[in-house]
N, C-alpha and C positions, 0 to 999 in steps of 0.2 A: 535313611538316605539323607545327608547333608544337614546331618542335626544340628553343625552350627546354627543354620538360618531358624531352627525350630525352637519355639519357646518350649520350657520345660514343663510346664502344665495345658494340654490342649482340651480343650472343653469337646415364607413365599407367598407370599396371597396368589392362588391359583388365578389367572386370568380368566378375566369376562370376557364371554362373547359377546359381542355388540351383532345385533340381526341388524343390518342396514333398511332401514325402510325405503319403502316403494316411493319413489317421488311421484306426486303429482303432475300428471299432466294435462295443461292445460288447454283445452278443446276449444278452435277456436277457427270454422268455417269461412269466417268472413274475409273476401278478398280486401286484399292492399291495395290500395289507389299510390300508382307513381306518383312522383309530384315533378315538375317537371324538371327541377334542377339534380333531382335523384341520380341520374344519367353522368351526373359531371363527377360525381362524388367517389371515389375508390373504394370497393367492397372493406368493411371491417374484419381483419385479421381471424380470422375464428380461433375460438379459445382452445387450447388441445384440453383431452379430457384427460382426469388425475388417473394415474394408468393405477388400476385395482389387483393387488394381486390375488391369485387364487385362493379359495376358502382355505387349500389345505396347505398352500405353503405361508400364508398366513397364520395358520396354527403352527406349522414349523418355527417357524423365528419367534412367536409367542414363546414356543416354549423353547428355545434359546436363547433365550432373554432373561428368562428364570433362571434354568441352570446358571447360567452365566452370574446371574444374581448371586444364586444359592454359591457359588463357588468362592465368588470374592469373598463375602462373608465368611467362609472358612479359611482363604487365606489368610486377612486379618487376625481370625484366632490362633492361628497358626505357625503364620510368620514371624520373625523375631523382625522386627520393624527395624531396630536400632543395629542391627546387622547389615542392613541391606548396600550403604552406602559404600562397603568394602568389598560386597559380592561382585563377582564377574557377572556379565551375560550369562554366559553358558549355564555356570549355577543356578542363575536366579533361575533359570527356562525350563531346567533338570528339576531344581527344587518344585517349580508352580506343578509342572505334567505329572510329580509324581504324586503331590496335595490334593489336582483333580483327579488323577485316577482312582486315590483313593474313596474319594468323597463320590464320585460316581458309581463304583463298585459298592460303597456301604448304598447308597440309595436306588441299585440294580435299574443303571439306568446305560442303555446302548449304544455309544456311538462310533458311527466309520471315522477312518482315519481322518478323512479331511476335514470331516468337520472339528473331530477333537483337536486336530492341529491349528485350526483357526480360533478352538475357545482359547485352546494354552496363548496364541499371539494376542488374541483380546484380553487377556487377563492378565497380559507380560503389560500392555499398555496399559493395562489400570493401574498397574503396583509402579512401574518404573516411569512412562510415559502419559500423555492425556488425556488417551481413552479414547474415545472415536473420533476424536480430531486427529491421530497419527496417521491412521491411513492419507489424509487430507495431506497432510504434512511431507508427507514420504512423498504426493506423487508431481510429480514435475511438472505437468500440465496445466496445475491450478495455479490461478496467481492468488486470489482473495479466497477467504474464508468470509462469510458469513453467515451469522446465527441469528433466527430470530426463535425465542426459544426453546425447548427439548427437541420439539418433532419436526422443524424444520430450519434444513441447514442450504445453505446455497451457495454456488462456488463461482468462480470466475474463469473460463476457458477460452483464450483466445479475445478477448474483448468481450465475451458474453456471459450472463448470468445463466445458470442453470439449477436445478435443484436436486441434488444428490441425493441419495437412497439409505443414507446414515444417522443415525437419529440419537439423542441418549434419552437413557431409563425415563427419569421425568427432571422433573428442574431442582429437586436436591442433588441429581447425580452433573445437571450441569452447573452448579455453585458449587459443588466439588469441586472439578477441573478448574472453573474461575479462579477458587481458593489458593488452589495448587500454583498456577503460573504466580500471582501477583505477591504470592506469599516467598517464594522463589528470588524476589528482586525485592524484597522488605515492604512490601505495600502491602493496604489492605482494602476491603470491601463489603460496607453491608448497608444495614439503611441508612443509618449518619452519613455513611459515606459512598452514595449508589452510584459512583461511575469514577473508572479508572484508567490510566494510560498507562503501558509497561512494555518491554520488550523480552522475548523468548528467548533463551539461549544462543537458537543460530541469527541473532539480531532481527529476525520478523519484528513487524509491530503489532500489537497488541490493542484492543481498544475494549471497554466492556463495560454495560448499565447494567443494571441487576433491579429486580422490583425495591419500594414500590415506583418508583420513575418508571423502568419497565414496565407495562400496563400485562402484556401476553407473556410473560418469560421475560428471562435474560437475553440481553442481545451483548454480540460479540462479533466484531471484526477482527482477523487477524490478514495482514497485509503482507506476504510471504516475502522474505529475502530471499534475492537472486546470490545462488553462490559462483555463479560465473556473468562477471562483470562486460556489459556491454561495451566494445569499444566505436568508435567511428565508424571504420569498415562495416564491423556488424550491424548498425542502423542503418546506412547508405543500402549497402545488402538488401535488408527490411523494408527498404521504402520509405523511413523515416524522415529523411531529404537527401538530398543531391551530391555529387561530385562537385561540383561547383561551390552548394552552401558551404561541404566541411571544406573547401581550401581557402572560403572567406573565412571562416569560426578561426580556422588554426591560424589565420595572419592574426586574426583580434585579440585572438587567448594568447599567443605570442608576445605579439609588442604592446599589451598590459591593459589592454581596454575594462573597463568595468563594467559588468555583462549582468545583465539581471533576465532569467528565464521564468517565462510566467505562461502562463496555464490553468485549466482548473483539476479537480480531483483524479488522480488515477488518467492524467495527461501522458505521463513520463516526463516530469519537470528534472527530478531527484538521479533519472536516468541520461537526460541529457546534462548535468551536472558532471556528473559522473566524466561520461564520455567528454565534453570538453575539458575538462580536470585534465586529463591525460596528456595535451598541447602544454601545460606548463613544462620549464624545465627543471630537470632535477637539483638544480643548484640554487633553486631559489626554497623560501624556509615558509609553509604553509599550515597556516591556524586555523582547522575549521570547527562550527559551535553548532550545531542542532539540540534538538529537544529529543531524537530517538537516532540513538547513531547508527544510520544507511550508509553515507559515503565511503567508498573504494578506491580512497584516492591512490595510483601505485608508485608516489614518488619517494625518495629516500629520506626526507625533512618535513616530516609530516607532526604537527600535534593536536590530538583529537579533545576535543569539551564536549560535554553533554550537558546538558541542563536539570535541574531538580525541582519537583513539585516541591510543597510543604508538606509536612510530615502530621500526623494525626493532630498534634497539640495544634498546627498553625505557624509551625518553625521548621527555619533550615532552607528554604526556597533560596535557589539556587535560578534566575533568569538568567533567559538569551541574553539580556540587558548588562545583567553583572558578568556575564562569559566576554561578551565583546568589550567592555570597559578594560578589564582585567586584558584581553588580549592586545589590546594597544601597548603595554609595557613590557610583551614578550617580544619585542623586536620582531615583526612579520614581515615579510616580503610582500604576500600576500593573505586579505584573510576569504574566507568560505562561508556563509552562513545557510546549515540547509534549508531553514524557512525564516524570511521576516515578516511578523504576520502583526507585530506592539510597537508599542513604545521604541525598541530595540532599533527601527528604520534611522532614528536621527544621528546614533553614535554611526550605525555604518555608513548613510551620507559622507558625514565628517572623517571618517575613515578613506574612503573612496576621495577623499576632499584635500588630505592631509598625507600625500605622498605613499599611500597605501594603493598603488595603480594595477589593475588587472585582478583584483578584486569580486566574488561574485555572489549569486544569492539568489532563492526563487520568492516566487511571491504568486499569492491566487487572483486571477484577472482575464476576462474572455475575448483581450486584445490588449493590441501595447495604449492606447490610449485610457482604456479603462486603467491600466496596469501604474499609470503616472497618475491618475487620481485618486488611484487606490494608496498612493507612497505620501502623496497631500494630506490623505485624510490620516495615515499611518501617524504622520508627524503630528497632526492636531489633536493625537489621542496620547500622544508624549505629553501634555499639557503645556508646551511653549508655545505663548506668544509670539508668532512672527508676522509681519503682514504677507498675504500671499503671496505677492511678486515677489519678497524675499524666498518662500518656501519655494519656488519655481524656478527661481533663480538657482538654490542650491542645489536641488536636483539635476537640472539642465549641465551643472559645470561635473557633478558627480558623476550620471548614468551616461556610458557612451551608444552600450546596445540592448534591444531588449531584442529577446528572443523567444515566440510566443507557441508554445508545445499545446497541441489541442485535439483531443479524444473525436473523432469522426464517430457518424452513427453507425456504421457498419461494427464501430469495435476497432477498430486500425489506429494507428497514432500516428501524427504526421505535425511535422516543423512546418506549421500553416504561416509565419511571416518572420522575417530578421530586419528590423527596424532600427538607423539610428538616429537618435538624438543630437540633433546641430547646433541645439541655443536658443535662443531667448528671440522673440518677437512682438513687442510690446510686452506685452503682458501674458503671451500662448507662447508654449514652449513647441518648438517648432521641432518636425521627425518628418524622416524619408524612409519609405520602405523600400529596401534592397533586392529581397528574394519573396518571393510567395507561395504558396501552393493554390492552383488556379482549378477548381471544381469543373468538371464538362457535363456530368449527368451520373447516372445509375446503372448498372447493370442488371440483368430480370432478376437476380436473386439479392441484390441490393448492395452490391459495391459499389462505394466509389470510384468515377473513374477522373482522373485527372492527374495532372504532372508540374514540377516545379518548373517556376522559370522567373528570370531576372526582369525588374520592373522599369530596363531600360536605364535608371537613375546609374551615375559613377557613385562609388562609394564617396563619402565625406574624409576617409581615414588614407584615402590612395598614395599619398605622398607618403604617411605615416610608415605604412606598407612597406613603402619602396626603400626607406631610408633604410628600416630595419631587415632588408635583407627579403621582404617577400613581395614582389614585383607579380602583381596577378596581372594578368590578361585582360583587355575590355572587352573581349566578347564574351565573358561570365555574365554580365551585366546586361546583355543584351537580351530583349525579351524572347520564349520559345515558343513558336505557333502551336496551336493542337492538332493532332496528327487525326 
């Protein structure tokens, strides 16, 4: 059956039971004396216990582990490797069900359908796909991948970490799959060189240490691409902010304001990019430069940069630095930077400086203030001498908004402030905040409860507004009681 894919010459350590020992417990009659401030103090979370599965479905998957072992290792001897890239699906799926059945029947070993149908899809991921990160991959739910690792994986649902039920062989079989992705995009990985950035086909981000830097396993991030782009509506929806914020974002992103969104980790910085991207119009020519290419922009005059590490010898590095230099001579409209995080801050300044208006860019910062000392220090790691009030100065005449995306503890994302920048006063760059998100309390199982509303202030840009055609209302502006 499909002897193409078959080479023409075809040629397990049984598992240990581990007996779990009895823990220790320790006997311990003597009352607790309260102390008196005990009382004011919130009980500690109790820790859930590691759910154990049963002795014998624990031997079950033991010995599905094997098989599964035993199987790949016959597919490799098997497969015509050099074949595979011309195989359809279907073949390949045909070819593997008919390699395990056979190897199951030589080793009179039994199994029901479902289960056989689940080793042929996990053994379709080992040959074709990444092996038990596909499942992960496949489900919609998850946003983050995280590995710390073989035996445990942890995922991201909804704003919360959890720990999934997925595990690989041991740490050769996950430096396999490492091998595989970064090998994929011409990188490589090992002690010389124990830690790597890359992107997956459907543009996920990739991130991954490998011992010895890893102390316990390999650890692996992978940071899932949304293949359905959020727009406005869809955040306002979401609770991300207001009717009001997007009809102020859309006058700013309009009549060309330079907007810088900051945040920290896993904010949605890259997503409200995104979404205000969308307020350009299609007639203007947009250059945007990241290091792992996210951006969705949907406009018709779009040209995408990426950036490049150094290559094994120490050559070929391609910076954000050299993308944006380079992007000043391609005539932009506007440019996009999806993170400024070096050196790279002082050319977009100068950009933002130099008739390049409505320009944008994120940056990691846990408020718009921090976010302006963060672009100080940005500059002073460019190695230019300037005296501060100049570097303040420039920034002050550069940034018109910042807009500060910020992860709540519940897990929820929320445009916590829209901040502009007015100029110079003495020597402090003086900012008005516009909009907010105003916290009220907790709910018993711990939401957030709270609602946006305007900080009272008229915007700085009102006029700008009006000339260009968007005439907002001053009751956006005006502050919202809590209900």
């Amino acid at each position: 059956m499909f002897s193409r894919y078959k080479k023409s010459g075809t040629g397990g350590a049984k598992p240990v039971d581990q007996e779990a020992e009895a823990p220790k417990e320790a006997a311990s009659t003597k009352p607790v004396e309260e102390t008196p401030n005990q009382s004011l103090r919130r009980p500690a979370p109790a820790v859930a216990a590691k759910a154990v599965p049963q002795d014998k479905e624990r031997k079950r998957k033991e010995r599905m582990a094997e098989i599964k072992l035993d199987l790949h290792r016959s597919l490799l001897d098997n497969l015509n490797l050099s074949a595979l890239d011309t195989a359809t699906e279907a073949d390949l799926r045909a070819e593997i069900s008919s390699i395990a059945g056979e190897v199951l029947e030589e080793q009179s070993i039994v199994l029901n359908r479902e289960d056989r149908a689940t080793l042929t899809q996990e053994l379709y991921d080992e040959v074709r796909g990444l092996g038990p990160l596909e499942t992960l991959l496949k489900d919609d739910t998850v946003n983050d991948i995280l590995v710390n690792g073989p035996q445990q994986i942890f995922v991201e649902r909804a704003g919360k970490l959890e720990l999934s039920d997925i595990t690989f062989k041991d740490e050769k079989h996950l430096l396999r799959i490492i091998d595989k992705i970064v090998s994929a995009v011409g990188r490589r990985v090992d002690e010389s060189n124990p830690y790597v950035d890359a992107r997956l086909q459907d543009g996920s981000r990739f991130n991954a240490m490998v011992p010895p830097i890893a102390v316990d396993g390999s650890l692996v991030s992978i940071r899932k691409f949304k293949k359905d782009k959020l727009g406005i509506d869809d955040l306002v929806k979401f609770g991300a902010f207001s009717e009001e914020m997007a009809a102020y974002l859309q006058a700013a992103v309009a009549t060309r304001l330079n907007v810088i969104v900051s945040g920290g980790t896993g904010s949605g910085k890259t997503t409200t990019l995104n979404a205000l991207s969308s307020f350009i119009d299609n007639s203007e020519r947009i250059l945007t430069i990241e290091d792992t290419a996210e951006l969705q922009l949907q406009q018709i005059h779009v040209g995408r940069m990426e950036s490049r590490p150094p290559n094994v010898e120490g050559k070929g590095e391609v910076s954000p630095r050299d993308c944006l230099k380079n992007a000043l001579r391609m005539r932009p409209d506007r440019i996009i930077v999806g993170e400024t995080r070096g050196e790279e801050v002082i050319d977009m300044l100068q950009a933002m400086n130099t008739g390049h208006d409505g320009s944008m860019t994120t940056i990691h910062a846990n408020n718009p203030r921090d976010g302006i000392s963060r672009l100080e220090n940005m500059v002073a790691m460019a190695g230019i001498e300037m005296p501060l009030k100049a570097v303040r100065s420039q920034i002050s005449s550069a940034v018109n908004l910042m807009v500060q995306a910020s992860r709540l503890q519940d897990g929820s994302r929320r445009m916590t402030s829209i901040t502009e920048i007015t100029g110079m006063e003495g020597d402090v760059i003086s900012m008005q905040e516009i909009f907010r998100f105003q916290r009220v309390g907790l709910t018993s199982d711990n939401k957030i409860i709270g609602h946006f509303t305007g900080t009272g202030v008229r915007s700085n840009f009102t006029e700008r507004f009006r000339l260009w055609g968007y005439d907002l209302p001053p009751s956006i502006f005006e502050p919202i009681a809590a209900e």
